[in-house]
NUKOL-420298 format. One line per 5 residues: number of its first residue (from 0); their letters; for each residue x, y, z of N, C-alpha, C, O. Coordinates in Angstrom, 1 decimal. Each point is the difference from the previous one (the first is absolute). Layout:
NUM = A = X:Y:Z:X:Y:Z:X:Y:Z:X:Y:Z; ... .
//
This chain:
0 = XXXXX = 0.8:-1.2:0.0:-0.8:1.2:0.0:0.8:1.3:0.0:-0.2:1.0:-0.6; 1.4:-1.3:1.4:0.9:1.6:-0.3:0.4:-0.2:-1.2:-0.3:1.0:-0.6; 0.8:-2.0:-0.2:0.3:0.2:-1.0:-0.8:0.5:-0.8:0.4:0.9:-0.6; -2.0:-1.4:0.4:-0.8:0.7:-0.8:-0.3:1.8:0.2:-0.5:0.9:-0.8; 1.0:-0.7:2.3:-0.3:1.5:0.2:1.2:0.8:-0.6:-0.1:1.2:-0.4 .
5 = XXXXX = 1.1:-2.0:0.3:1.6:0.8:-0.7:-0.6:0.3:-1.1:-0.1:1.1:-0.5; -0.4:-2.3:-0.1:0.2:0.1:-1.7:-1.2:1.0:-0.3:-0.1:0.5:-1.2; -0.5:-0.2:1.9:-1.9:0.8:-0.2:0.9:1.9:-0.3:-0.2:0.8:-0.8; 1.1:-0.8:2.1:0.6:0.9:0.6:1.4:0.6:-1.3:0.3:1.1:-0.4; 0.1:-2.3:0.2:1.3:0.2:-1.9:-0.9:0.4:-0.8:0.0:1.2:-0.4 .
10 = XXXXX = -1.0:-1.9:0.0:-0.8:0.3:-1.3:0.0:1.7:-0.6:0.6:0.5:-0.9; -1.5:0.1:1.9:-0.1:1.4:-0.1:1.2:1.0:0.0:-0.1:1.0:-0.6; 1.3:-1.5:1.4:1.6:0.4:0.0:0.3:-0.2:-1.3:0.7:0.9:-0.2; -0.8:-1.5:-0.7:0.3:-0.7:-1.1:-0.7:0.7:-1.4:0.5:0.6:-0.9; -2.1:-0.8:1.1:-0.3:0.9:-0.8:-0.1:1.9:0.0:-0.3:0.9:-0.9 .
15 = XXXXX = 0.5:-0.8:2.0:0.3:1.8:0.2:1.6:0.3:-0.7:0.4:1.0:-0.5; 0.1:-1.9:0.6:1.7:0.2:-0.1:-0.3:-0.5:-1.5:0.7:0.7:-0.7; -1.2:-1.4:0.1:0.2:0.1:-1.3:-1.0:1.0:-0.8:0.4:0.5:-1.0; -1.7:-0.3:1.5:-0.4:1.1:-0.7:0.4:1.5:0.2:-0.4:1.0:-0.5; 1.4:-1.3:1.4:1.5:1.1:0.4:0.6:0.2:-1.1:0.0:1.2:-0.4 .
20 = XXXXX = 0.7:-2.1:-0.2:1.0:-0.8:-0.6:-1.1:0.6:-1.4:0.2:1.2:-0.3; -0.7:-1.5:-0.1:-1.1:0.0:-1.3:-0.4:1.7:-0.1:-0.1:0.6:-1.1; 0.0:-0.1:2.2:-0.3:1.7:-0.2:1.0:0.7:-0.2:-0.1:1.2:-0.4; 1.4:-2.0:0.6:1.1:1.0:-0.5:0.5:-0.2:-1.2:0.3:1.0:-0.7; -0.1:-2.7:0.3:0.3:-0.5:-1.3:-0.3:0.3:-1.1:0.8:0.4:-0.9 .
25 = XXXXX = -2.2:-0.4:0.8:-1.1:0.4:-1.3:0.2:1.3:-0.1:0.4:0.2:-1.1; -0.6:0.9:1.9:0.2:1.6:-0.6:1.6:-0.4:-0.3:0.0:-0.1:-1.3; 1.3:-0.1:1.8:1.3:0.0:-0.2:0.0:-0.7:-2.0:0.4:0.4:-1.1; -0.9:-1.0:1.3:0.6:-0.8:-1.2:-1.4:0.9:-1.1:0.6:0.2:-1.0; -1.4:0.1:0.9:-0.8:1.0:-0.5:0.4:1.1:-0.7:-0.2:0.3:-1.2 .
30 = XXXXX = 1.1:0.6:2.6:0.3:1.2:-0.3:1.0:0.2:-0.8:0.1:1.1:-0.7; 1.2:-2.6:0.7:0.9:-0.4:-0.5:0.0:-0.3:-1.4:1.0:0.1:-0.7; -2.5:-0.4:0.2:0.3:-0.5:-1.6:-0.8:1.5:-0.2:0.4:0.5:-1.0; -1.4:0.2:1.7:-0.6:1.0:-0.6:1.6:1.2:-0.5:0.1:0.7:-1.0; 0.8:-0.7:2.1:1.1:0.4:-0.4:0.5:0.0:-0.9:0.6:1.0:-0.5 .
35 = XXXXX = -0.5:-2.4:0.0:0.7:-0.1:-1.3:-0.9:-0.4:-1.4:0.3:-0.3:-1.1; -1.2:0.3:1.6:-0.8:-0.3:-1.5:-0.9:1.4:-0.1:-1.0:-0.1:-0.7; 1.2:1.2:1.1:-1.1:0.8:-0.2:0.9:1.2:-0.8:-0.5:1.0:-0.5; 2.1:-1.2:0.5:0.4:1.0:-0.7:0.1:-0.8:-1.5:0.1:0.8:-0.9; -0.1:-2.0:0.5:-0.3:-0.9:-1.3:-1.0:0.5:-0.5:0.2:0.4:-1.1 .
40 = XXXXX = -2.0:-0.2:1.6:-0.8:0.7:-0.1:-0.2:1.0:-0.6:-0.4:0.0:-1.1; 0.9:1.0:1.9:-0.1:1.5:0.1:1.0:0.8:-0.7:-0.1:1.2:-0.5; 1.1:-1.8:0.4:1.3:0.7:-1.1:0.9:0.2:1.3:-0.1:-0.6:1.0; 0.8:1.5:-1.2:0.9:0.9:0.7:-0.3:1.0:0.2:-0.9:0.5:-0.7; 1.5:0.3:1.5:-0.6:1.6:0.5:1.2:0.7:-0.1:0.2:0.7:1.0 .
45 = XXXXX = 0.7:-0.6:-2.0:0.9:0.4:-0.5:-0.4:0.9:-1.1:0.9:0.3:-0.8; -1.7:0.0:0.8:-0.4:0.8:-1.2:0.4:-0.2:-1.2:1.1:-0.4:0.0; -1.8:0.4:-1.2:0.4:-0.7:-1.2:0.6:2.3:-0.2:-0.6:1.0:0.5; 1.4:-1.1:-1.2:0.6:0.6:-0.3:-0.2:0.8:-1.7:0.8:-0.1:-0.9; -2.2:0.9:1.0:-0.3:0.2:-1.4:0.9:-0.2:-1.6:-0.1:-0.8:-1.0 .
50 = XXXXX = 0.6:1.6:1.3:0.4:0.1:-1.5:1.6:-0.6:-0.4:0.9:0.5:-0.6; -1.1:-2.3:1.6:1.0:-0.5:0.0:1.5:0.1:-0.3:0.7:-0.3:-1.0; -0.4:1.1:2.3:1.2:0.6:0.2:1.1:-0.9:0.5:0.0:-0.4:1.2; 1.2:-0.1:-2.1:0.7:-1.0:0.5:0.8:0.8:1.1:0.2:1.2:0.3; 0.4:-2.4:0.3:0.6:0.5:1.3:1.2:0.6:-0.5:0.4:0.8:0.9 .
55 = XXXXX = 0.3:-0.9:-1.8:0.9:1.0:-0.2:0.0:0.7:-1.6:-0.8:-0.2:-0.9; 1.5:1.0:0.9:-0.7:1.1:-1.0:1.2:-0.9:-1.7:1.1:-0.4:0.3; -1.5:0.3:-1.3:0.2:0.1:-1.4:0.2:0.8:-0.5:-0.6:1.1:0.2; 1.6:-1.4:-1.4:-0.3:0.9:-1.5:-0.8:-0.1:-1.0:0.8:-0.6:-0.8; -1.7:0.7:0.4:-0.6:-0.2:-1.0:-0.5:1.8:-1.0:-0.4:1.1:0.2 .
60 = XXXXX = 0.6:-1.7:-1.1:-0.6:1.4:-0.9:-1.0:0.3:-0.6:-0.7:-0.7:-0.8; 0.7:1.8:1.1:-2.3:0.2:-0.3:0.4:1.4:-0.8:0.9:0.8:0.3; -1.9:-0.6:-1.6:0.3:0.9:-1.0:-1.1:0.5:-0.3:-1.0:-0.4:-0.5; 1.2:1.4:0.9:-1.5:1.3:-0.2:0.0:0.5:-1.2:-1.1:-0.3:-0.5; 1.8:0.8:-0.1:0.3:0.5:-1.2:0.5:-0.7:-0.6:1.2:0.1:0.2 .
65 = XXXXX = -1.4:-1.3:-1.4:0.9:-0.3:-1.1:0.8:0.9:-0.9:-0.2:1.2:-0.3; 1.4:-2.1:-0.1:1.0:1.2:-0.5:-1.0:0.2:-1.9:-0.7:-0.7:-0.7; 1.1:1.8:0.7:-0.8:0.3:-1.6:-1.3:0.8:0.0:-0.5:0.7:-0.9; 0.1:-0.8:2.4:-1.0:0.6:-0.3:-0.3:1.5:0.2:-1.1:0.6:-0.1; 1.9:-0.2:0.2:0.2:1.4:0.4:-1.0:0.5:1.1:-0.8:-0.9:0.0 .
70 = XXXXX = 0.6:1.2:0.3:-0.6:0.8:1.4:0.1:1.2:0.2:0.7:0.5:0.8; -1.4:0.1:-1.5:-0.2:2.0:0.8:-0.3:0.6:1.0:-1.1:-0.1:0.4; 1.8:0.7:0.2:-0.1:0.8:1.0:-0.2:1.3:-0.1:0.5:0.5:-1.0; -1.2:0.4:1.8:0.0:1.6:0.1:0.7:0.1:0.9:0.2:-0.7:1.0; 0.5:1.8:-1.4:1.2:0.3:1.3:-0.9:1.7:0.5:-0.9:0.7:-0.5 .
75 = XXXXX = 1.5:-0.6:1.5:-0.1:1.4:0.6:0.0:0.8:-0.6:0.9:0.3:-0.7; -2.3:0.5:0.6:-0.1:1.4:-0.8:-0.6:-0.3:-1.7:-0.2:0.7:-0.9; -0.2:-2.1:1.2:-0.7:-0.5:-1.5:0.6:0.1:-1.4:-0.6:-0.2:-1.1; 2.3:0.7:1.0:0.0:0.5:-1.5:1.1:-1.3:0.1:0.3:-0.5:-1.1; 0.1:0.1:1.7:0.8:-1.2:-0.2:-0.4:-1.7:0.4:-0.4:-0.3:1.2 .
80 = XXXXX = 0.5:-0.5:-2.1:-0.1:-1.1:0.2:1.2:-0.8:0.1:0.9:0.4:-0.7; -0.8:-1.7:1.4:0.9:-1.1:0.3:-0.6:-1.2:-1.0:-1.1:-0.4:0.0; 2.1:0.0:-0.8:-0.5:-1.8:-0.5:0.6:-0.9:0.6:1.1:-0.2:-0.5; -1.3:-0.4:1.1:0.2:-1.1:0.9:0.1:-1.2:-1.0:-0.9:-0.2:-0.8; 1.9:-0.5:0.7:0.1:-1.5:-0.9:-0.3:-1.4:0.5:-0.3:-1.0:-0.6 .
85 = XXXXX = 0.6:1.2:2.2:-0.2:-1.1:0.6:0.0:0.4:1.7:0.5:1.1:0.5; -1.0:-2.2:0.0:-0.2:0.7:1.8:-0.4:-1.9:0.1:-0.9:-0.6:-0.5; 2.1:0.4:1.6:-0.1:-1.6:0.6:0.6:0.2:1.6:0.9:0.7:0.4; -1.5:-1.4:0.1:0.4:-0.1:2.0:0.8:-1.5:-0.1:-0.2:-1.0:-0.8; 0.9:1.1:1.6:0.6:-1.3:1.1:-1.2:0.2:0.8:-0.5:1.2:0.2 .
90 = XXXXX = -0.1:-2.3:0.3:-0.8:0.1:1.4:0.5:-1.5:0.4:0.8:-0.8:-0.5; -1.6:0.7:1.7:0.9:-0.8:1.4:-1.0:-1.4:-0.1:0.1:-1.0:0.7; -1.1:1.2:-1.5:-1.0:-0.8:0.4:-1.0:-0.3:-1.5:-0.1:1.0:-0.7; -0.5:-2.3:0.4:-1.1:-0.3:-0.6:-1.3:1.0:0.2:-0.7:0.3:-0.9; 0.4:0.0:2.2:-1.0:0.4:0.5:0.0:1.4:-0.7:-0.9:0.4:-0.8 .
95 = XXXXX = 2.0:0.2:1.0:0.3:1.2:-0.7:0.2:0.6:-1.5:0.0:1.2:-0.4; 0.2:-2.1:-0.1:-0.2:-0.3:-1.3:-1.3:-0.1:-0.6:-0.1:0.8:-1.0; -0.9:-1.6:1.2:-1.3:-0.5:-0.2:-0.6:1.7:0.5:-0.8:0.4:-0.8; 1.1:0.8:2.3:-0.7:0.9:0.1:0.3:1.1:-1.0:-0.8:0.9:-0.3; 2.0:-1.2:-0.2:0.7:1.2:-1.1:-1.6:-0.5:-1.1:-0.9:0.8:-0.1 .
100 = XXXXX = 0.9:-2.1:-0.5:-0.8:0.0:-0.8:-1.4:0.4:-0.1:-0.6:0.5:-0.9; 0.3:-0.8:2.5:-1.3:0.3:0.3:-0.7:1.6:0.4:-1.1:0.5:0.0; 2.3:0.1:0.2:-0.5:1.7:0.2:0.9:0.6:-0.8:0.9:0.8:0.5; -1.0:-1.0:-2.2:1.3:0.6:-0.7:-0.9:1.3:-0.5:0.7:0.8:-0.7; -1.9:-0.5:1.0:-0.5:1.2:-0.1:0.1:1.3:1.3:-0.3:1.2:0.0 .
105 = XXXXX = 0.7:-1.8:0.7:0.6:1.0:1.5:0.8:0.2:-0.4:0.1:1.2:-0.4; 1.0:-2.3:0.2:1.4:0.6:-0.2:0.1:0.6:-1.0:0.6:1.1:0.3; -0.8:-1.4:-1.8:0.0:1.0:-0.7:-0.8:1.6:0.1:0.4:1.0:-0.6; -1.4:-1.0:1.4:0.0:1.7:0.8:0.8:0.5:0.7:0.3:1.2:0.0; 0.5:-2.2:0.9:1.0:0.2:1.3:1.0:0.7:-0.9:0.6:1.0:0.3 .
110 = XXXXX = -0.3:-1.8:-1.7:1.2:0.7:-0.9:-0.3:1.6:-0.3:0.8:0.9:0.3; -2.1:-0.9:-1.0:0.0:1.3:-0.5:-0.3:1.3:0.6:0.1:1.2:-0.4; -0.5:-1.9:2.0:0.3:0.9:1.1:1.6:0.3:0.1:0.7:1.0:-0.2; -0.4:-1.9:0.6:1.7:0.4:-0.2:0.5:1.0:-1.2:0.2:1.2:0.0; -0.2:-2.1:-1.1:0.5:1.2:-0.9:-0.6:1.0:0.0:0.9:0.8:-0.3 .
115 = XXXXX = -1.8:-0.2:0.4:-1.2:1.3:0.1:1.5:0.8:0.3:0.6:0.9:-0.7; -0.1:-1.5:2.1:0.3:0.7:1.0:2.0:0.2:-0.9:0.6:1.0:0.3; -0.3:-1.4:-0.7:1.2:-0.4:-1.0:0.5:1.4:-0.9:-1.0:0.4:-0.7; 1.8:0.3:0.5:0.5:0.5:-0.3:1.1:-0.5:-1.8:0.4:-1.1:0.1; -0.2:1.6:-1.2:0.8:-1.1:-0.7:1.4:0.0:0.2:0.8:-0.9:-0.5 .
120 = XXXXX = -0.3:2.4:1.5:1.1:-0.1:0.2:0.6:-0.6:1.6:1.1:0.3:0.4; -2.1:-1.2:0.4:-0.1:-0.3:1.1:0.4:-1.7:-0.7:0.8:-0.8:0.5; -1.8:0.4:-1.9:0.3:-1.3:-0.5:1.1:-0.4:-0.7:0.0:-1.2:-0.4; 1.2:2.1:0.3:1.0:0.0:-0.8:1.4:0.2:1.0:1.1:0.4:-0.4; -1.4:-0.7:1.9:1.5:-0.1:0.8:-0.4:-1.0:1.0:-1.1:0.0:0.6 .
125 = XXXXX = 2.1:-1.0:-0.5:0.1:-0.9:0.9:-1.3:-0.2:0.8:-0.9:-0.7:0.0; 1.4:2.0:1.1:-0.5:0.0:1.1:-1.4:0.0:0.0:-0.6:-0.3:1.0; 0.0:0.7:-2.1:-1.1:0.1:-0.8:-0.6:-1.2:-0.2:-1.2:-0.3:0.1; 1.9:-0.3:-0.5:-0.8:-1.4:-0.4:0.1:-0.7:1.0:-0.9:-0.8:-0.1; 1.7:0.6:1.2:0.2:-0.9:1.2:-1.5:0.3:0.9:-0.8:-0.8:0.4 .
130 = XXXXX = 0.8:2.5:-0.2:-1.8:0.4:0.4:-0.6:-0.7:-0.5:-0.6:-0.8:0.7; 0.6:1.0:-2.1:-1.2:-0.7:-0.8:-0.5:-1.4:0.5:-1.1:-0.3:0.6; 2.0:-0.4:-1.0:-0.1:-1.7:0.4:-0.5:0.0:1.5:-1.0:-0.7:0.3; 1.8:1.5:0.6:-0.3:-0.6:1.7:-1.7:0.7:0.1:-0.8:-0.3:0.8; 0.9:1.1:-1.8:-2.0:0.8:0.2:-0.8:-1.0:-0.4:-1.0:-0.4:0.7 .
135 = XXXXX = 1.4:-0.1:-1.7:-0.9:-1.1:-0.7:0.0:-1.3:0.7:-1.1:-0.6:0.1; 2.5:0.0:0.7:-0.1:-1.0:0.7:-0.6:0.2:1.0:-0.6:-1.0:0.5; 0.4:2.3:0.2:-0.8:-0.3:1.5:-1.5:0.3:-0.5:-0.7:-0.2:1.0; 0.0:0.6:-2.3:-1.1:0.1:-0.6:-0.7:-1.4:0.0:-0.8:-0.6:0.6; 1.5:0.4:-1.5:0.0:-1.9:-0.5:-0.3:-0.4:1.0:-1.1:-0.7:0.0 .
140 = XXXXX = 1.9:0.9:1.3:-0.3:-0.9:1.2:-0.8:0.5:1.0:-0.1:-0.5:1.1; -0.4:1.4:-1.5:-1.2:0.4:1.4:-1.2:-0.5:-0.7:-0.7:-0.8:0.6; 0.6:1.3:-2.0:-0.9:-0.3:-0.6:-0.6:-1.7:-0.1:-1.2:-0.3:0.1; 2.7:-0.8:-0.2:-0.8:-1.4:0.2:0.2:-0.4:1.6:-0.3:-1.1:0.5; 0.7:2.0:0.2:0.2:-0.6:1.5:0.7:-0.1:0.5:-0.1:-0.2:1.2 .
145 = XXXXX = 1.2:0.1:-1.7:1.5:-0.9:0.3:0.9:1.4:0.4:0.6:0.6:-0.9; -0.7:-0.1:2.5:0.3:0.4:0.8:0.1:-0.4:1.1:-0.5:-1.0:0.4; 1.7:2.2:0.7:0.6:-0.7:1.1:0.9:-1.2:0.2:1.1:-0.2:-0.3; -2.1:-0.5:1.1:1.0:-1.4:0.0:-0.1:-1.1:-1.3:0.9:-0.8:-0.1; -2.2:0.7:-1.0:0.0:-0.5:-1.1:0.9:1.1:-1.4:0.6:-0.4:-1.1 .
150 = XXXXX = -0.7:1.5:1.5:0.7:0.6:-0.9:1.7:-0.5:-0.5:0.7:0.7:-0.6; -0.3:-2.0:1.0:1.0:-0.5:-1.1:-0.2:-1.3:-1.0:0.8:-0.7:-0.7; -2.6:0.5:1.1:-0.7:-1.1:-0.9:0.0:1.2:-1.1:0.8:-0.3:-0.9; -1.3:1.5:0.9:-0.4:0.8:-1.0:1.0:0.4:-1.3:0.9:-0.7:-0.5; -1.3:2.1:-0.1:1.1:0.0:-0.7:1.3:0.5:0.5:0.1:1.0:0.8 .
155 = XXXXX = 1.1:-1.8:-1.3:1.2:0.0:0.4:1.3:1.3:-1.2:1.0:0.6:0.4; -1.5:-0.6:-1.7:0.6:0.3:-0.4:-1.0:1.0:-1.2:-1.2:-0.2:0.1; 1.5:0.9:-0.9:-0.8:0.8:-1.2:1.0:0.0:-0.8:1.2:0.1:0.3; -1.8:-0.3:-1.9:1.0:0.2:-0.9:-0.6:0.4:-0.8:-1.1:-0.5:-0.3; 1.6:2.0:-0.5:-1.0:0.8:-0.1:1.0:0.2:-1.8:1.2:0.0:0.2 .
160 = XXXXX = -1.4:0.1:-1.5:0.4:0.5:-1.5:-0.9:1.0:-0.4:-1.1:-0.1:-0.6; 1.8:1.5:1.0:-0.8:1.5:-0.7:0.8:-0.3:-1.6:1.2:-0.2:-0.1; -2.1:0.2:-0.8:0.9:0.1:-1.1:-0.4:1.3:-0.9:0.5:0.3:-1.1; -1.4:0.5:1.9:0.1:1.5:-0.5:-0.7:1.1:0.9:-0.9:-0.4:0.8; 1.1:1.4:-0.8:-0.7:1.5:0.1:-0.4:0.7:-1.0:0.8:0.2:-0.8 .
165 = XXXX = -2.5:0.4:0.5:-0.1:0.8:-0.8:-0.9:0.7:0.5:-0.3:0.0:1.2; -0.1:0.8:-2.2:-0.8:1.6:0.3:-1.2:-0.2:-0.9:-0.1:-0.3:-1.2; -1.3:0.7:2.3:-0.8:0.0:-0.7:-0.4:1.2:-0.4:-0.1:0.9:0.8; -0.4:-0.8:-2.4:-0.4:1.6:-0.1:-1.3:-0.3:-1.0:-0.7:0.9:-0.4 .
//
């Protein structure tokens, strides 16, 4: 009879301590696969990075102006024009390349804002044309984005063929 009172007395010891055992297990191993299967799910929370920007910057060359085609400009004061033969960027990035294509109607205003402002004797010394290009590169690049800390995806370099000046009358 004590024996049967021990065993009456284990039973309940036994199942409290395993539905112990069971309330901790089941959430533990739960929260464990929800852990690792819910970012398989859901993606990453890394942000997808729009306009697929590699992690380090390239050369690639993107051409606004083909050569031949001449390109007119008004210079300052309307009686002079620039012919432009060709206008191509180094940029750092694909992404940047594809925006050149896609807003080539900005930038081509962003230009003739610039030249507006252009002088022809401002376009015929060095230091003149080094303006030129760094006006047009930081244009180019506000204009597709590629500023600050992306601004070495953007454009990298300008290469610019005036192959005349004339007068309009």
């Amino acid at each position: 009879m004590a024996e049967e009172e021990r065993r009456e007395e284990e039973q309940p010891k036994r199942r409290m301590g395993a539905s112990l055992i069971m309330s901790i297990v089941v959430p533990l191993v739960v929260s464990v696969a929800v852990y690792f299967l819910l970012p398989m799910f859901l993606g990453s929370n890394q942000g997808e990075q729009g306009e697929n920007v590699p992690s380090t910057p390239v050369r690639i060359k993107a051409v606004l102006i083909q050569q031949g085609e001449n390109q007119t400009f008004l210079l300052k004061g309307g009686r002079d024009v620039v012919v432009i033969d060709s206008l191509s960027f180094s940029v750092g990035s694909d992404a940047c390349r594809s925006a050149l294509a896609e807003r080539k109607d900005e930038i081509m205003d962003a230009l003739m804002m610039i030249f507006l402002s252009k002088d022809k004797s401002e376009l015929s010394t060095v230091p003149g044309l080094e303006l030129l290009k760094r006006q047009i590169r930081d244009a180019v690049n506000t204009i597709t984005g590629f500023v600050g800390d992306k601004e070495k995806y953007g454009v990298l370099d300008v290469y610019l063929y005036i192959k005349a000046f004339a007068t309009t009358e």
